[in-house]
C-alpha positions as CSV (number, residue, x, y, z in Angstrom):
1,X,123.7,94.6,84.4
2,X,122.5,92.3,87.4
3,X,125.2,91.6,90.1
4,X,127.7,93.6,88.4
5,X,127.8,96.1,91.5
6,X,128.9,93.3,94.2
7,X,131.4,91.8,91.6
8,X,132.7,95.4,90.8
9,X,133.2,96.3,94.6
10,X,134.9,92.7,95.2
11,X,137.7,93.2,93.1
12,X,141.1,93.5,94.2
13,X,141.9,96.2,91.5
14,X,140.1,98.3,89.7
15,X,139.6,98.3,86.0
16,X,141.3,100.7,84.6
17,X,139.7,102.3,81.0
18,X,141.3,104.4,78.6
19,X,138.6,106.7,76.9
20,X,140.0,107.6,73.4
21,X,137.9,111.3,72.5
22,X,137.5,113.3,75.5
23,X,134.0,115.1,73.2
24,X,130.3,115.0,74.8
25,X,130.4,111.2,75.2
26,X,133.9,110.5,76.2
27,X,133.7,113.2,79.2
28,X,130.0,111.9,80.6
29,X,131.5,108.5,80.6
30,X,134.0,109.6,82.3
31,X,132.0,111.7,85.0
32,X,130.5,108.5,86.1
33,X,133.1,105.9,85.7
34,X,134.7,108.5,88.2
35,X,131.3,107.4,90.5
36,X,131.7,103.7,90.2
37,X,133.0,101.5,92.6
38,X,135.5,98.8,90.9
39,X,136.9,101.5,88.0
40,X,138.4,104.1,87.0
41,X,139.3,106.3,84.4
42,X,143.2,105.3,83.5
43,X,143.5,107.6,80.8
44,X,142.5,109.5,78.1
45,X,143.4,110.6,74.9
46,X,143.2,113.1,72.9
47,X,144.5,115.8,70.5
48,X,143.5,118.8,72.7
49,X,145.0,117.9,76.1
50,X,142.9,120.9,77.8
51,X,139.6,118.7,76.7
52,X,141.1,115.9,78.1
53,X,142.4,117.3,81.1
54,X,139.1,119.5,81.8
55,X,137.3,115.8,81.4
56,X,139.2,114.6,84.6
57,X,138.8,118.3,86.2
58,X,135.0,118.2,85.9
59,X,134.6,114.3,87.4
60,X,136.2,115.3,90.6
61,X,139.8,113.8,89.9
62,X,142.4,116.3,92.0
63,X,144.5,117.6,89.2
64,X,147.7,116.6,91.8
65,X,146.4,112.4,90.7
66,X,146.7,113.4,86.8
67,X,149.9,113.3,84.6
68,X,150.5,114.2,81.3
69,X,152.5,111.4,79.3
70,X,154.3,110.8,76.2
71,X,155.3,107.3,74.4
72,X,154.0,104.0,75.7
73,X,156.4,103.7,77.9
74,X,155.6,106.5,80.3
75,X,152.0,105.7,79.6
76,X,152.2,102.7,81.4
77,X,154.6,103.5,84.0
78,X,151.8,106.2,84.9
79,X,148.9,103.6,84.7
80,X,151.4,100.8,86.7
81,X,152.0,103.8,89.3
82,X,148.0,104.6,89.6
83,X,148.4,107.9,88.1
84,X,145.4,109.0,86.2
85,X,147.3,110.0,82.7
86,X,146.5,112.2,79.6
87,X,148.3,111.5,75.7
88,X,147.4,113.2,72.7
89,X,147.9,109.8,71.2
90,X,144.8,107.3,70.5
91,X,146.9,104.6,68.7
92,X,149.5,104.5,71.5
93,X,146.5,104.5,74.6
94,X,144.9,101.5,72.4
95,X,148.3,99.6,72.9
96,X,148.7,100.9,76.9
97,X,147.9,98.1,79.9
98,X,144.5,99.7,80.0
99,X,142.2,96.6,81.0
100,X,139.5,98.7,78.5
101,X,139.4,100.9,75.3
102,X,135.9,103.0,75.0
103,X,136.7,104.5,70.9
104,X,134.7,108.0,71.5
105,X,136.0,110.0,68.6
106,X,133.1,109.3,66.2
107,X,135.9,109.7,63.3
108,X,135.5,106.4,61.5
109,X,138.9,105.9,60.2
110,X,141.0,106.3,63.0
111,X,137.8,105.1,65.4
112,X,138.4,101.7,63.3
113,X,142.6,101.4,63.5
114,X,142.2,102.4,67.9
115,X,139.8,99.2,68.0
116,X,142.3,96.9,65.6
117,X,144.8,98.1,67.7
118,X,143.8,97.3,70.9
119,X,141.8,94.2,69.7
120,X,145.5,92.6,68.4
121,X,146.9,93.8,72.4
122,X,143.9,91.9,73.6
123,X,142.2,94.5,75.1
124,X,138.3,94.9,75.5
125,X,137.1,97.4,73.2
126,X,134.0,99.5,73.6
127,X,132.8,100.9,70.2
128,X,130.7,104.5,70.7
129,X,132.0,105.0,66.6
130,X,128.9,103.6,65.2
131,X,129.9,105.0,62.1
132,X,133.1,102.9,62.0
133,X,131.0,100.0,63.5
134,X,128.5,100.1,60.0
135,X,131.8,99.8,58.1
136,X,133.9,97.2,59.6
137,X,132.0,95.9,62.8
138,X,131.3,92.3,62.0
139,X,135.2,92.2,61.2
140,X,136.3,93.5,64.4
141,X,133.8,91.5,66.9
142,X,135.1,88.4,65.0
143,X,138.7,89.6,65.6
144,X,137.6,90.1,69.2
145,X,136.5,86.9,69.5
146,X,139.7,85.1,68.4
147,X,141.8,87.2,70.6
148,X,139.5,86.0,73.2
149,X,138.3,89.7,74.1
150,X,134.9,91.3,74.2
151,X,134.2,93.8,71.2
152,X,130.9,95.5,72.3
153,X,128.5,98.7,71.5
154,X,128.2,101.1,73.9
155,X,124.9,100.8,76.4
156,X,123.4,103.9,76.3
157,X,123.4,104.7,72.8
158,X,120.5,103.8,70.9
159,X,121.7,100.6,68.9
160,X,123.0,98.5,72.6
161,X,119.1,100.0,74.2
162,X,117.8,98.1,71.5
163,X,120.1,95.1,71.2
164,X,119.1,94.6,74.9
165,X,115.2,95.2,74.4
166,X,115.5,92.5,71.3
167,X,116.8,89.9,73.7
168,X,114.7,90.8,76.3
169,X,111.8,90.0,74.0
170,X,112.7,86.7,72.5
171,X,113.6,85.4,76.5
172,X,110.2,86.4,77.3
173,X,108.5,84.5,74.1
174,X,107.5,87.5,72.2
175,X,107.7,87.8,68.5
176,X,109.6,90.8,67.6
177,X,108.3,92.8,64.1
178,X,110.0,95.9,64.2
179,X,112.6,97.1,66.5
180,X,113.1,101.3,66.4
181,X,114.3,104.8,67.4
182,X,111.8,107.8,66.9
183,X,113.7,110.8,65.5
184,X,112.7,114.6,64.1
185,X,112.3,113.8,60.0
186,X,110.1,115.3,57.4
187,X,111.0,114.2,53.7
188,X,112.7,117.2,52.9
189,X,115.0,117.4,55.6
190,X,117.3,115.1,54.0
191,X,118.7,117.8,51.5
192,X,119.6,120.1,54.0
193,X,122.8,121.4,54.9
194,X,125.1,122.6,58.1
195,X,124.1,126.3,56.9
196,X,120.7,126.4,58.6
197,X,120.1,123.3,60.9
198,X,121.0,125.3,64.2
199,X,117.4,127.4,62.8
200,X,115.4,124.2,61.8
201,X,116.6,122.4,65.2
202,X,114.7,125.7,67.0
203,X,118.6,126.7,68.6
204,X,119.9,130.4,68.9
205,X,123.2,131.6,68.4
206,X,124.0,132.0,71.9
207,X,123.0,128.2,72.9
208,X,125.0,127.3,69.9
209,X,127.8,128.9,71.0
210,X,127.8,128.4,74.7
211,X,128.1,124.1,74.0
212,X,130.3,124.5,71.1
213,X,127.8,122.7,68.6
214,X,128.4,120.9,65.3
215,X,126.4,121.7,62.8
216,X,127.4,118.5,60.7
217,X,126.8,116.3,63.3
218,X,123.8,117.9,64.0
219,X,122.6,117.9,60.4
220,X,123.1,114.0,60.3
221,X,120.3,113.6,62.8
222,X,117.9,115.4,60.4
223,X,119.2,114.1,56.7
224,X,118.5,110.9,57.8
225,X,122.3,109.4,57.9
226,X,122.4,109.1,61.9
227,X,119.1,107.0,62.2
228,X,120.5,104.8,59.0
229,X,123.7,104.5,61.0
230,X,122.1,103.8,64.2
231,X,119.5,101.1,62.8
232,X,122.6,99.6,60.2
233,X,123.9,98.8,63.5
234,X,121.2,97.2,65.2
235,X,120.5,95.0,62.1
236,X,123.3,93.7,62.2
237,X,123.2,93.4,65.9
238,X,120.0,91.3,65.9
239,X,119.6,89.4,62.7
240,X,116.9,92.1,62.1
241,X,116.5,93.4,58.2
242,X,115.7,96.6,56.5
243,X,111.8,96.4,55.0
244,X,112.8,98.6,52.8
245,X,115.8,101.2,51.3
246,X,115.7,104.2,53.8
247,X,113.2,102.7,56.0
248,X,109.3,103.7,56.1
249,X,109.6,106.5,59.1
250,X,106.5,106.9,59.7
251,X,105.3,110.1,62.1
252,X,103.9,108.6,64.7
253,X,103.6,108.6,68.7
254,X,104.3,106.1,71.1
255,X,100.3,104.8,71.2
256,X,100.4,105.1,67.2
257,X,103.5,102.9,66.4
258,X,101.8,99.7,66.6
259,X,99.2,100.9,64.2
260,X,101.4,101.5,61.8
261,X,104.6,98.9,62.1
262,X,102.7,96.2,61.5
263,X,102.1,94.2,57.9
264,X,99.9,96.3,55.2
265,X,97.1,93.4,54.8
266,X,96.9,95.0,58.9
267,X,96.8,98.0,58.0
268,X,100.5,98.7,58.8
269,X,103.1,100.2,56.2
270,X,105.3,96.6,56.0
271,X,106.0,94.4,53.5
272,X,107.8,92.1,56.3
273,X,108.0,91.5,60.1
274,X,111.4,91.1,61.6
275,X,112.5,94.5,60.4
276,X,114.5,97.7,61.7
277,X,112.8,101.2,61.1
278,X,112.4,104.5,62.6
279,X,109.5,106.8,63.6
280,X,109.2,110.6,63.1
281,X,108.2,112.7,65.9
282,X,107.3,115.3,63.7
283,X,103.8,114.8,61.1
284,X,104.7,115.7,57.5
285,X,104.0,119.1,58.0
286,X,106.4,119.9,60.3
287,X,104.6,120.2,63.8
288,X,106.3,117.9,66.9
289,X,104.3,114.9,67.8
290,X,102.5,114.6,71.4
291,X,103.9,111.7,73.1
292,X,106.8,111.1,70.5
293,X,109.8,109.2,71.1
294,X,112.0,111.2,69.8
295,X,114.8,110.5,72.3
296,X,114.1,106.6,73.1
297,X,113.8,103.1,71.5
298,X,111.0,100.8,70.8
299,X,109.9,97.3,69.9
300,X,106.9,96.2,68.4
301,X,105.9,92.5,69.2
302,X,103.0,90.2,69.0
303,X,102.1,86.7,70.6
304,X,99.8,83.8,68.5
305,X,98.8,83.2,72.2
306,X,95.3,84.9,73.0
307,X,95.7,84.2,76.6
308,X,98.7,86.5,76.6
309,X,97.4,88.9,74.1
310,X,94.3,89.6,76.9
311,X,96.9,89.8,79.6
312,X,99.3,92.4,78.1
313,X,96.1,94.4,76.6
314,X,95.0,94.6,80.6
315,X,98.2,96.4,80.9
316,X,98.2,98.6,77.7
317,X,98.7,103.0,78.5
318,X,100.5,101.8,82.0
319,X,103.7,102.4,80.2
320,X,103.7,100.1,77.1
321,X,100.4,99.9,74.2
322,X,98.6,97.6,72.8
323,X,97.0,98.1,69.2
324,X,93.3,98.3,68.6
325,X,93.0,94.7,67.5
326,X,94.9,93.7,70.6
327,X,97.2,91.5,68.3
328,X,100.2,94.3,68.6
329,X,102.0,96.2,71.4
330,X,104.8,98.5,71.5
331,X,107.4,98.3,74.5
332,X,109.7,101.3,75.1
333,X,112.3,103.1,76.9
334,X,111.6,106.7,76.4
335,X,115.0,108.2,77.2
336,X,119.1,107.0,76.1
337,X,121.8,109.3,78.3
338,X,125.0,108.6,75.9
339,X,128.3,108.4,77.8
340,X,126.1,108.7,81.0
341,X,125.0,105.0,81.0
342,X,128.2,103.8,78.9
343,X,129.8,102.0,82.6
344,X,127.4,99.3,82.2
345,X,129.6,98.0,78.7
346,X,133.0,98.5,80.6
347,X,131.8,96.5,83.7
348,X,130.6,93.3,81.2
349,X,133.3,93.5,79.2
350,X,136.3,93.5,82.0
351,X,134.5,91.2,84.3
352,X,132.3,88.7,81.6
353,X,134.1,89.7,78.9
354,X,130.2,89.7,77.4
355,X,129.1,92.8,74.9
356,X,126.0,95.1,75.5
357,X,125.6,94.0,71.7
358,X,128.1,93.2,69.0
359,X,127.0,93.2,64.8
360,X,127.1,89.1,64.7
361,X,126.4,89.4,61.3
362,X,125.8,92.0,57.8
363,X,122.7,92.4,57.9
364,X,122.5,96.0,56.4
365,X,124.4,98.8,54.8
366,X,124.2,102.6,54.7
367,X,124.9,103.9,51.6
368,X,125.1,107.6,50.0
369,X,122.3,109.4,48.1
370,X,122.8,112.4,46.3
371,X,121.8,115.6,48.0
372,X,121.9,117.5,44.5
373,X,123.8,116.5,41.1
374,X,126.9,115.8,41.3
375,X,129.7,116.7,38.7
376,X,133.1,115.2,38.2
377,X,136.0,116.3,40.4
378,X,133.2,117.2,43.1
379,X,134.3,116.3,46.8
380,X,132.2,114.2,48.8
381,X,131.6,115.3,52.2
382,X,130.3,112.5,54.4
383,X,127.5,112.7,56.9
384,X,125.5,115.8,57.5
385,X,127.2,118.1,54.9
386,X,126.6,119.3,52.1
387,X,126.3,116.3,49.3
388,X,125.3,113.1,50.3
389,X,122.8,111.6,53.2
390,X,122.6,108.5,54.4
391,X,119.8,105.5,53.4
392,X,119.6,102.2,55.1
393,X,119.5,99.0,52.3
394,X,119.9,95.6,52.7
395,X,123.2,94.6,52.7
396,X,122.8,91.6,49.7
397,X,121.2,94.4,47.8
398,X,123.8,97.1,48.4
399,X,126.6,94.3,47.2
400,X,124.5,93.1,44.0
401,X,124.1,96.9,43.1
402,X,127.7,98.2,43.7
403,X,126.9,100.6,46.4
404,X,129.8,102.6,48.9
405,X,129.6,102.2,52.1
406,X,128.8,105.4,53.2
407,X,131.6,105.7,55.7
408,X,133.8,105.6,52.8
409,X,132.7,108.4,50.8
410,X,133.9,110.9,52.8
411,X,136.9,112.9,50.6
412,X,135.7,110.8,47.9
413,X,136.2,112.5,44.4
414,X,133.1,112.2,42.2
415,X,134.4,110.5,38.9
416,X,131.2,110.8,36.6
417,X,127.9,112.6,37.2
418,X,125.5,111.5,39.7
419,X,121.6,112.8,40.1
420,X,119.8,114.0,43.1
421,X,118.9,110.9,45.1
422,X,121.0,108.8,43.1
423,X,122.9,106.3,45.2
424,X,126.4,106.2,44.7
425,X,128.8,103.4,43.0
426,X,132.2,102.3,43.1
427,X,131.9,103.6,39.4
428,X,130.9,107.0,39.8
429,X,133.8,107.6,43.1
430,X,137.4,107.4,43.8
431,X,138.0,106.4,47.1
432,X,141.0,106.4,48.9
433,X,142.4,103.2,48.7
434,X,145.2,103.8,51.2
435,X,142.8,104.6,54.2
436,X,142.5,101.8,57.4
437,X,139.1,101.7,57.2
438,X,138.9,100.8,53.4
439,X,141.7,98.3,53.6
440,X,140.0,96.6,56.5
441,X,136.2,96.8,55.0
442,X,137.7,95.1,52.0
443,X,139.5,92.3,53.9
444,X,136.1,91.8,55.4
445,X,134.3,91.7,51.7
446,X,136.8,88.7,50.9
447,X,135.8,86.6,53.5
C-alpha cells in the first residue's frame, strides 16, 4: 500500500477495471475506485443491467459517460473511446482490454471460468469468489504466474487482512501460532437453515427487505461454512494448517484469545502452533461477547526473546494484549469494509503486478457435513441451505479420506445414505462432471 498514491497520480492513463457482479461488494468497490486518482471503473458486468448501471449512478459517474454494450467488439471500442460501459456478459468483460478483472459474483463456477478467462488474456485478476478460490485457487495463481500476471485476493476481505498481518509478523521476527477471524457461532448453529436466520441474526422484516438480504448467504456465516471458507483460504495463503477438522472456535474476546490459542500443556486448546482458527463472539449460551472481534482479524504470536516479551507486555490494552504469562500477545484489526478497501488489490496488481495474497500452496480443504441424514436421490444444496455446512480439514487428510470439496456439492445428487455430521465422499455423491470448476479442480488433483 506505501507509495501507491504518487505512482497512481503519475500515470499517463488510468487503469481501467472491469468489476464482474455489480452485488454489495462489486458496487462499494466501485464507489471508491470512482474516488481514486490513477483508475477507473471501465466496466461492469452483469446479468441485471439496472444493478449495474445503478452501481455507476450511485459513484457519481454522469449517466451521459456510460454506455450499454454488446459483443467484445463494442466492448472495447467503448473502453478504447473512454466510455464507461455495462454487458450482461462476464465471460466476454474477462476477455475485454480491461487492464483488471475484480470476480465479485461469489458463484464459484462461473467465478472460476471469468478468472481462467481473463488469466489466458493476461489480464490481472482480483478474486472476491473465495468460494471458487478454496476450489481451484492454487491452480489459477500458478496460471497467473506463467502468464506473467498477478492473481490476487481481495484486500478488505478477511483472508488478504490476514495474509497481510501474517507477513507483517514474520518481517518483524515474531512467531506466528494462530492467525483468525472472530465470528457469531454456538455449536448448534451449524444445522440451521435459511428459514429462520434473519430471527437468530436479531433482523426484522422491514431491514430485510429494505437491503434485499440473502438468507443463504447469511446462514453461511452462522453454519460455519463462510469462516471454513475464509480460513481454507488463508491456509493456503500462508503455509498455515488447520489444528484440527472444523477448527476449535473458541468464544472468546479480544484480551481472551491469547489465553486460549495457545498449546494445551499452556493452558490453550491446541494440539499445534502455526494454525488457522476462528473465535466466537458469542459464549456457548448464546449471549454476544464484550470486546469481541466479530468483524476483524487477529494473530497470535510469541517471541523466545524476554527482552522483547517485556517490551510488547509494556504495551499490552493500548490496542494489542499480552497473555498473563507474558509469553503470548494478540495483534488485531478490529474492522474489514469489503469492496470498500478492495482499490488497494487493483492498484498492486496493475502497477507491481504483486497480490494482496495469493493460495501458494493446498494447505486445507472445506468439505461437507451432513446437516441431517441424507437419503438417495436427495439434492445437495451448497453453503447455507438446507443440507450440508461447511468444516475446515487438512487438505492431506481430506485426499486420504475421499472427501468433496465443498464447492462441488452444490446440485450434487446424494447416491447412498449419509448421517448427520457425516462428511461427504465421492461415493456417496454424483457430481456434475461437465461443470468448469470440476474439470479445472481435477486438472489441479493431477498435478
Amino acid at each position: 500500500m506505501l507509495n501507491l498514491p504518487p505512482q497512481l497520480q503519475d500515470r499517463d492513463e488510468p487503469i481501467d477495471v472491469g468489476v464482474i457482479g455489480a452485488g454489495l461488494f462489486g458496487t462499494k468497490l466501485v464507489d471508491q475506485i470512482e474516488r481514486v486518482t490513477g483508475m477507473r471503473t471501465a466496466a461492469i458486468a452483469d446479468l441485471d443491467l439496472d444493478k449495474a448501471q445503478q452501481a455507476y449512478r450511485e459513484s457519481g459517474v454522469p449517466v451521459a459517460d456510460v454506455t450499454e454494450t454488446d459483443g467484445l467488439a463494442g466492448l472495447n471500442a467503448a473502453i478504447a473511446d473512454g466510455q464507461q460501459a455495462l454487458i450482461d456478459d462476464g465471460p466476454t468483460l474477462a476477455r475485454s482490454d480491461v487492464d483488471v478483472i475484480v470476480e465479485s459474483t461469489g458463484i464459484p463456477e462461473v467465478g472460476a471460468h471469468h478468472a481462467y478467462t481473463a488469466i489466458m488474456e493476461e489480464t490481472h485478476v482480483v478474486m472476491v469468489n473465495v468460494e471458487a478460490d478454496t476450489v481451484v485457487g492454487p491452480t489459477l495463481a500458478d496460471l497467473a504466474e506463467k502468464a506473467g500476471v498477478t492473481y490476487s485476493m481481495a484486500y478488505g476481505d478477511q483472508p488478504s487482512l490476514l495474509a497481510e498481518l501474517y507477513d507483517w509478523a514474520q518481517t518483524v521476527g515474531l512467531d506466528v501460532v494462530a492467525a483468525g477471524k472472530g465470528n457469531p457461532f454456538v455449536e448448534e448453529y451449524r444445522y440451521g437453515t435459511p428459514d429462520d436466520v434473519f430471527d437468530r441474526w436479531g433482523f426484522d422484516e422491514d431491514f430485510v427487505e429494505e437491503h434485499d438480504l440473502n438468507p443463504w448467504m447469511y446462514n453461511s456465516f452462522l453454519d460455519g461454512t463462510k469462516v471454513a471458507v475464509e480460513m481454507c483460504a488463508v491456509a493456503n495463503a500462508t503455509g498455515l494448517t488447520p489444528d484440527v477438522q472444523g477448527m476449535h472456535l473458541p468464544d472468546a474476546s479480544i484480551e481472551e484469545i491469547p489465553e486460549k490459542l495457545r498449546p494445551k500443556e499452556e493452558g490453550g486448546v491446541l494440539n499445534d502452533t502455526g494454525v488457522v482458527d476462528t473465535v466466537s463472539s458469542l459464549r456457548p449460551d448464546g449471549t454476544e461477547i464484550d470486546d469481541n472481534i466479530s468483524f476483524g482479524v487477529f494473530i497470535v504470536t510469541t517471541t523466545p526473546n524476554e527482552r522483547v516479551q517485556e517490551y510488547l507486555e509494556q504495551s499490552s490494552g493500548s490496542g494489542m494484549y499480552v497473555a498473563s504469562d507474558g509469553k503470548y500477545q494478540v495483534f488485531h484489526r478490529p474492522y474489514h469494509l469489503p469492496g470498500t478497501e478492495t482499490s488497494v488489490s487493483v492498484a498492486n496488481a496493475a502497477i507491481r503486478n504483486e497480490p494482496t495474497g495469493v493460495p501458494r500452496s493446498r494447505e486445507a480443504e472445506v468439505v461437507g457435513g451432513a446437516k441431517r441424514t441424507l437419503e438417495p436421490g436427495d439434492e445437495l444444496d451448497g453453503g447455507g441451505g438446507y443440507t450440508v455446512y461447511g468444516l475446515l480439514e487438512d487438505a492431506d487428510v481430506a485426499e486420504d479420506r475421499n472427501h468433496v470439496p465443498f464447492e462441488l456439492l452444490d446440485g450434487a445428487e446424494v447416491v447412498s445414505e449419509i448421517e448427520r455430521d457425516e462428511i461427504v465422499t465421492y461415493d456417496d455423491v454424483r457430481l456434475d462432471e461437465d461443470s468448469f470448476i470440476y474439470r479445472l479442480r481435477r486438472l489441479q488433483d493431477v498435478v
